[in-house]
C-alpha positions as CSV (number, residue, x, y, z in Angstrom):
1,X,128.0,-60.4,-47.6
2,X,127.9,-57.0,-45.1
3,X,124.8,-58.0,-43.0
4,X,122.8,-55.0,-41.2
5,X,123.1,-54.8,-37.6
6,X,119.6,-54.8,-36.5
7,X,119.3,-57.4,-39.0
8,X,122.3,-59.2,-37.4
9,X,120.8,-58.6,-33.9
10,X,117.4,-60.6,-35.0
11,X,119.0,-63.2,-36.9
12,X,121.0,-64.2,-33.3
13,X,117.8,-64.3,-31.7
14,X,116.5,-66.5,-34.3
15,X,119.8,-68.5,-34.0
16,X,119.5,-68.9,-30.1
17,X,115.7,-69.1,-30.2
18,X,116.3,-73.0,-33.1
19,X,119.2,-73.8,-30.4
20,X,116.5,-73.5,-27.4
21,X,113.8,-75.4,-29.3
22,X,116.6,-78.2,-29.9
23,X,117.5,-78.6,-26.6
24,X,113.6,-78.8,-25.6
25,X,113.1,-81.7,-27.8
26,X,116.1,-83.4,-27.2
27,X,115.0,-83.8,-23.7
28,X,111.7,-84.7,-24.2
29,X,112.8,-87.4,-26.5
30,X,115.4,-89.0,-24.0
31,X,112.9,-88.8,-21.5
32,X,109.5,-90.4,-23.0
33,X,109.1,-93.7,-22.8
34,X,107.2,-94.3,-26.5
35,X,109.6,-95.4,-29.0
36,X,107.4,-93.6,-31.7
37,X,107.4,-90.5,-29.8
38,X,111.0,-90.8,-28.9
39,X,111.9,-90.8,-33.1
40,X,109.5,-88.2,-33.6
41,X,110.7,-85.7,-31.3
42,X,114.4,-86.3,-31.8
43,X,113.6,-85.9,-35.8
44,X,112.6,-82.4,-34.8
45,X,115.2,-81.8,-32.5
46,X,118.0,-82.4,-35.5
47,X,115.7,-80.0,-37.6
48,X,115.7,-77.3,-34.7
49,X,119.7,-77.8,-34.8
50,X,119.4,-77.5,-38.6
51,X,118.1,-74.2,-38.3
52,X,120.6,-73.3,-36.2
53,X,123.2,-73.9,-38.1
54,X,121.1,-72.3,-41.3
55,X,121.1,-69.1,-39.3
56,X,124.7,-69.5,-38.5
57,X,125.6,-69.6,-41.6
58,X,124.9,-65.9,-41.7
59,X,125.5,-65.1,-38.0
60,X,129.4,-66.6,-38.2
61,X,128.6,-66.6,-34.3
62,X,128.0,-69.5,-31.5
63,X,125.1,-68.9,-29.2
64,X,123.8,-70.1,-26.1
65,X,120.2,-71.3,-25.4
66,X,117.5,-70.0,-23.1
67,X,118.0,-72.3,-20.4
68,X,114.8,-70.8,-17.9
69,X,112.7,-71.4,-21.3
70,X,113.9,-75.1,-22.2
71,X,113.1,-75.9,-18.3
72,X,109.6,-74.5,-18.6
73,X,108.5,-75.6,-21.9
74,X,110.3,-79.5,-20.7
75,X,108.0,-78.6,-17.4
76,X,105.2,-77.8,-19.0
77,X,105.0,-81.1,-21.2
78,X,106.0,-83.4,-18.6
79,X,102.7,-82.1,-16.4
80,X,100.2,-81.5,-18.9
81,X,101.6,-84.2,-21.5
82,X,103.6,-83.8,-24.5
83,X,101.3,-82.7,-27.1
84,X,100.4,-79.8,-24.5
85,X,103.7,-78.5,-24.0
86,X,104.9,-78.6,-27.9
87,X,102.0,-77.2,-29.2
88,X,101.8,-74.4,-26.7
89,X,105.7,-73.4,-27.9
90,X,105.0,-73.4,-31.5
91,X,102.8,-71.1,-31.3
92,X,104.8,-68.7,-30.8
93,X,107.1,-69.7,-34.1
94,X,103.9,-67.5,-35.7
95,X,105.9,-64.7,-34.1
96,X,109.4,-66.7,-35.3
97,X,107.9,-66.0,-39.2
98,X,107.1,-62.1,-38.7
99,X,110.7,-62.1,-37.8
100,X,112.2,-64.3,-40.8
101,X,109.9,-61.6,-42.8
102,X,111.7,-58.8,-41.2
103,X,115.5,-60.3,-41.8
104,X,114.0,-60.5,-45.4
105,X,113.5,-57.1,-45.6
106,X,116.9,-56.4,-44.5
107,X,119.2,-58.7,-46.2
108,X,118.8,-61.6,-48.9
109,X,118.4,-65.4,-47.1
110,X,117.0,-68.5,-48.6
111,X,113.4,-68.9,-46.9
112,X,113.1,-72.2,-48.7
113,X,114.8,-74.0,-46.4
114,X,113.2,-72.4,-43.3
115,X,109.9,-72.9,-44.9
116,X,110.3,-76.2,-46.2
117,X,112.0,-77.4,-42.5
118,X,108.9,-75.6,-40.7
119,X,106.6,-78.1,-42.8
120,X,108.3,-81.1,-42.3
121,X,108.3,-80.0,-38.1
122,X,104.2,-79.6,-38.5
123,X,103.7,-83.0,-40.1
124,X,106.3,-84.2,-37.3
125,X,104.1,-83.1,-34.7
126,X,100.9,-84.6,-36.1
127,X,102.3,-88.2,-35.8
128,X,102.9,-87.3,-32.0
129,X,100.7,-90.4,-30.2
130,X,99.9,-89.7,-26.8
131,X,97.5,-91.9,-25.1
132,X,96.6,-89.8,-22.9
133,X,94.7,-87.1,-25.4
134,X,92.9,-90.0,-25.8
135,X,90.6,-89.8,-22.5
136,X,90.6,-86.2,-22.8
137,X,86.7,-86.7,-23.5
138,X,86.3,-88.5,-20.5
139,X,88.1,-86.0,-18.9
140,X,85.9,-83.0,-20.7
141,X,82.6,-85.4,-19.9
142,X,83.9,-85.2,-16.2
143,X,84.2,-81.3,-16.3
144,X,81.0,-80.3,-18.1
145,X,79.0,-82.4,-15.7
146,X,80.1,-81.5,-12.1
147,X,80.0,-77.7,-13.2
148,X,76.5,-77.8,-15.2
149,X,75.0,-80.1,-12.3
150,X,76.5,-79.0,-9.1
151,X,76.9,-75.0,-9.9
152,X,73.2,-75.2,-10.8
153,X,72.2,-77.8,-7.9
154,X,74.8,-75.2,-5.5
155,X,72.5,-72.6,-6.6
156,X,69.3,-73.7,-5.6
157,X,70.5,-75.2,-2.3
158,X,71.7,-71.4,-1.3
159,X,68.6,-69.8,-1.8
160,X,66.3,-72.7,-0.6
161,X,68.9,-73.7,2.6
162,X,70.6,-70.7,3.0
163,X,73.3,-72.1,5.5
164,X,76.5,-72.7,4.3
165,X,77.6,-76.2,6.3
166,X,74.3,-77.1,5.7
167,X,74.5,-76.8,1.7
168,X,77.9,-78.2,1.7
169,X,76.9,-81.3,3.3
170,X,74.1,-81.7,0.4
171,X,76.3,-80.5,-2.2
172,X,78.7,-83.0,-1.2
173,X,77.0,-85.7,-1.1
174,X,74.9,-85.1,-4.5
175,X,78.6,-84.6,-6.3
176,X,79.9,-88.0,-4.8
177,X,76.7,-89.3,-5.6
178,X,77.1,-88.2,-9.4
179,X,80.4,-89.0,-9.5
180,X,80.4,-92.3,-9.1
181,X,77.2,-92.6,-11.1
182,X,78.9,-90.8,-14.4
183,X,81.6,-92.9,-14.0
184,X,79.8,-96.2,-14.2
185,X,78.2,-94.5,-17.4
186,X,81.4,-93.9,-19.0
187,X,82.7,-97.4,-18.3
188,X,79.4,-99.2,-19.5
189,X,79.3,-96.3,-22.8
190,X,83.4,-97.0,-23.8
191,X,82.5,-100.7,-23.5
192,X,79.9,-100.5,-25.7
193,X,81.9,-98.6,-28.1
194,X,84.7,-101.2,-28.3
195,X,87.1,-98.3,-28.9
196,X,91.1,-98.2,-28.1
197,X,89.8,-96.3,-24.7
198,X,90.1,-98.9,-21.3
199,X,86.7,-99.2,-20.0
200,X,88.0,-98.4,-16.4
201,X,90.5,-95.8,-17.3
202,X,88.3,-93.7,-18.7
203,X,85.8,-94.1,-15.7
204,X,88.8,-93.1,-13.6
205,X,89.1,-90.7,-15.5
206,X,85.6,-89.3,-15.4
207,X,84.6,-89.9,-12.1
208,X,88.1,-88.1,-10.9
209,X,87.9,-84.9,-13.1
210,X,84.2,-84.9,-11.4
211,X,84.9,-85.0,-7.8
212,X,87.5,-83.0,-8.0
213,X,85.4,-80.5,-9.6
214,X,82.9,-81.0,-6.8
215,X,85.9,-80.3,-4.1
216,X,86.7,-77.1,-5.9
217,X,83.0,-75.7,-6.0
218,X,81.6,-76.4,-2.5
219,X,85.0,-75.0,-0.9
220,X,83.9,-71.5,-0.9
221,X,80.6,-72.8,1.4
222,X,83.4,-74.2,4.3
223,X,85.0,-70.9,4.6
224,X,82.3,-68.8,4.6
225,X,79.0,-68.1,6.6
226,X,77.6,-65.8,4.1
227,X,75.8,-68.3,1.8
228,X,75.3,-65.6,-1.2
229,X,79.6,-64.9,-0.7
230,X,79.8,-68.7,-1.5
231,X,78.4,-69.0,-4.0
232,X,79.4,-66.5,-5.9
233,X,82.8,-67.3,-5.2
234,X,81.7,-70.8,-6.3
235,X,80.4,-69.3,-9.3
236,X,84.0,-67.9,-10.0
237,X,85.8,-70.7,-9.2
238,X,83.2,-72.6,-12.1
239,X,84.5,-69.8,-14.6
240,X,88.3,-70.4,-13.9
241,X,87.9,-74.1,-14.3
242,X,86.0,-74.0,-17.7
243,X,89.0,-70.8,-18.2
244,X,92.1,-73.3,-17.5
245,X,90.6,-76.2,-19.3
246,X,89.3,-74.6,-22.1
247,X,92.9,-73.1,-22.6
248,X,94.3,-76.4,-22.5
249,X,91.9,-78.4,-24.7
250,X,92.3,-75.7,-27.7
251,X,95.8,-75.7,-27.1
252,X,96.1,-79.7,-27.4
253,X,93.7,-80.1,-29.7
254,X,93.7,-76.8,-32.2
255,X,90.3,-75.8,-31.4
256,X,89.2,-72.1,-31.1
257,X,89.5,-71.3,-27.6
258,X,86.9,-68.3,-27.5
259,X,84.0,-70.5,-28.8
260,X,84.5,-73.4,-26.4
261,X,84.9,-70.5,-23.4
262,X,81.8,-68.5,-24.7
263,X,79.8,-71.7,-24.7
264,X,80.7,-73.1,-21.5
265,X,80.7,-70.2,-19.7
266,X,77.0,-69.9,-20.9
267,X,75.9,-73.4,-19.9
268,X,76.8,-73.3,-16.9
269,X,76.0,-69.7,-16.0
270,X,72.4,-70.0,-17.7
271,X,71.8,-73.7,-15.9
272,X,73.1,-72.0,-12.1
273,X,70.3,-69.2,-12.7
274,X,67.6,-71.5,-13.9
275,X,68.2,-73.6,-10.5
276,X,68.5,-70.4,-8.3
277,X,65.4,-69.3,-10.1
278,X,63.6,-72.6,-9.1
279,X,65.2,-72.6,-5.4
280,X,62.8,-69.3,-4.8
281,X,60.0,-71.3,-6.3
282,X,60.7,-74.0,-4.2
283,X,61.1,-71.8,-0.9
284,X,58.1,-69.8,-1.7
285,X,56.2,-72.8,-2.5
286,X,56.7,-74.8,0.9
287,X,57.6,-72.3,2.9
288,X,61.1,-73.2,3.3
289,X,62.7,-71.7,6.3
290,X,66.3,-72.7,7.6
């Protein structure tokens, strides 16, 4: 069968793009330590070779894979967890089926099997069990707090102190302060639960995505003297934390990443003016003066 070239030329890519995809899986399941896991991820690794071999079929060529992308994508799921990193690349197989439709167009192939393997992969993935995922709402709980409470608390402490050390120092201590006081909430709430969450990992868990939340926000007060710079820098910081997490929570967990944003965003935004709002109150009130 005389193949097109530019049909040739994407069914390579395909070709090299299954090889990648194998490699990527194959690593990730010599390197977990879950036996589950480990059988999952090496099931799709021989279906990633499958389709290799499927699109070699028509290719009659070897390929090599994208070495820069297995290291990334292996990276990316050894720091953000497994589940992150495999979900994030299939993603882009939406782009892999525009170009199966293209090839289509071109020249006859059996889309059965690539549609029928791209099934099996999804219900693969789905039995992926990472504990981890599993205090992501501790983790969330963390987050929401610290960036409601202290971008709102930061907010009336510039306009009511108006000096930077000064509202650093309280902003400090009220985030350590709430820290530790969401985390023993956590632990007490999970215990009462009885659920497969540890009590005290998911405390850990809270009371660390807090604090460092807290770290993150009051840093733009100990670089500058300009307490209305700070804090809107602080404010900017809040937006690319709720940004990055939001990113990787829809990403892990399918959710619709421009709701989550929107809503967050809005939260805390609306609660940091509502608190600056009351700081001139306050400051007006008592005759505040710094």
């Amino acid at each position: 069968m005389e193949i097109p070239l530019s049909a040739r030329e994407m069914i390579l890519a395909a070709q090299r793009n299954e090889l990648t995809e194998h490699r990527i899986y194959s690593r990730l399941a010599s390197s977990t330590k879950d036996d589950q896991n480990a059988r999952v991820l090496q099931e799709i690794a021989d279906d990633e070779l499958r389709h290799y071999h499927f699109w070699k079929g028509y290719s009659q060529k070897d390929v090599t894979h994208n070495g820069l992308k297995a290291w990334w994508y292996v990276f990316l799921s050894k720091l953000f967890g497994i589940t992150f990193g495999i979900k994030l690349m299939e993603r882009g197989e939406e782009n892999a089926q525009v170009t199966y439709e293209k090839i289509s167009k071109l020249t006859p192939i059996d889309r059965g099997i690539i549609d029928d393997e791209e099934k099996h992969e999804q219900k693969l993935i789905g039995l992926l069990d990472e504990k981890r995922l599993a205090y992501v709402g501790s983790i969330v709980l963390g987050l929401n707090d610290a960036l409601v409470e202290l971008t709102g608390a930061l907010a009336g402490f510039t306009l009511t102190l108006q000096d930077t050390r000064l509202i650093s120092a309280v902003g400090l201590i009220t985030g350590v302060a709430a820290s530790l006081s969401m985390a023993a909430s956590e632990y007490l709430s999970t215990k009462a639960e009885k659920s497969v969450r540890m009590p005290i990992t998911s405390a850990v868990y809270t009371g660390v995505a807090y604090i460092f939340t807290v770290l993150f926000l009051i840093f733009p007060y100990l670089i500058f003297t300009s307490p209305f710079m700070a804090l809107g820098l602080t404010v900017t910081n809040a937006i690319l934390v709720i940004l990055i997490f939001t990113y990787y929570y829809s990403v892990a967990h399918d959710a619709s990443f421009r709701r989550r944003f929107t809503e967050m965003v809005s939260i805390s935004l609306g609660v940091a003016a509502v608190t600056f709002c009351i700081g001139l109150v306050v400051k007006n009130v008592f005759h505040i003066e710094v």
